[in-house]
C-alpha positions in Angstrom: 16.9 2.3 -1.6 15.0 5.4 -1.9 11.8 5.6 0.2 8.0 6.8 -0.4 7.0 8.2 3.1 2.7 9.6 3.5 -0.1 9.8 5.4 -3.7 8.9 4.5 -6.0 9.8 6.8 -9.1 7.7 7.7 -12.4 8.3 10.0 -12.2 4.4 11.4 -11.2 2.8 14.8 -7.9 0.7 14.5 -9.8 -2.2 14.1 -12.0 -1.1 11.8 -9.3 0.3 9.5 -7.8 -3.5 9.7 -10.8 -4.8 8.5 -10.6 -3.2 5.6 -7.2 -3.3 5.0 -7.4 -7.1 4.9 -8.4 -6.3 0.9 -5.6 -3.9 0.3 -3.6 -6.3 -1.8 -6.8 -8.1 -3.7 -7.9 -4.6 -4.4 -4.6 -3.8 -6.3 -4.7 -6.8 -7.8 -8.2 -6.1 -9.3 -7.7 -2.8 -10.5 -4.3 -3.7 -12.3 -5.0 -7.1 -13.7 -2.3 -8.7 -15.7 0.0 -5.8 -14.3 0.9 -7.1 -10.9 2.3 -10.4 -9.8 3.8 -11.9 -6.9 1.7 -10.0 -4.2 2.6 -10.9 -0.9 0.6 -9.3 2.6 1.4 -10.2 5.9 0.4 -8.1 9.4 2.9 -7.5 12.0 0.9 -6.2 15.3 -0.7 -2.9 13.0 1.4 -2.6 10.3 0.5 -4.5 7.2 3.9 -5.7 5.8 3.0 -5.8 2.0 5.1 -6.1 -2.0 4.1 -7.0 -5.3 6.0 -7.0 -8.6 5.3 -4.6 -11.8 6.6 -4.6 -15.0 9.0 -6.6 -13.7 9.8 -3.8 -10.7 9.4 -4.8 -6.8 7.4 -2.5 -4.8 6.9 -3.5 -0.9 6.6 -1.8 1.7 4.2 -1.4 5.4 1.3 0.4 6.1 1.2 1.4 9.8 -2.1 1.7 11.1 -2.8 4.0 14.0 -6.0 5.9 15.2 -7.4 8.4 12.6 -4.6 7.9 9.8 -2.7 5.2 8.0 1.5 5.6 7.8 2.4 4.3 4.4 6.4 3.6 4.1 7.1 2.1 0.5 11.0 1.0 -0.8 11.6 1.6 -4.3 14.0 0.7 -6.3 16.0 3.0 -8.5 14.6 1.8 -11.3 11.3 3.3 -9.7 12.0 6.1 -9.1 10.8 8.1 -12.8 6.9 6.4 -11.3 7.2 7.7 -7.9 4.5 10.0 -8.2 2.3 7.7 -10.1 3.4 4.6 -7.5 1.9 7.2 -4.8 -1.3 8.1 -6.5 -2.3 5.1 -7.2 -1.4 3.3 -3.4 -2.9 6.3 -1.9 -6.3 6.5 -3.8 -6.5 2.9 -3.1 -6.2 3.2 0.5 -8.9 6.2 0.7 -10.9 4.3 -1.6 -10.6 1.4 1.2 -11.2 3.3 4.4 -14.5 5.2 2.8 
């Protein structure tokens, strides 16, 4: 399955960055009401295990959260892969939106 692999840098402590993490999903789920189904987020130590469905398309994937950035690894599906850029945009202007 091809991968999504970036960094999004952030000003916060771990902890911190966690904190506001804890919306990550809820804020998706806002901004593309209707669009987005099935969200699932779970933390493993510092990596936020996340995955939601769109247009009938599974996204999931883990943010890794370390001091001073955020380590986003996201599995597409094939199917995916003609929205990768958009898929990126939008998860990455969610988390900077997040960590402001």
């Amino acid at each position: 399955m091809p991968k999504l692999n970036f960094e999004v840098p952030h000003p916060l402590s771990v902890e911190d960055a966690k904190s506001k993490l804890q919306r990550f999903v809820e804020a998706l789920q806002s901004r593309f009401q209707g669009q987005i189904s099935e969200l699932e987020q779970t933390w493993e130590g510092n990596d936020l295990v996340f995955g939601f469905k769109t247009f009938g398309i599974k996204i999931a994937g883990t943010i890794g959260v370390q001091e001073g950035k955020l380590l986003v690894d996201v599995e597409l599906p094939f199917s995916a892969m003609m929205f990768k850029g958009k898929i990126e945009s939008e998860i990455r202007g969610q988390l900077e939106k997040q960590m402001a």
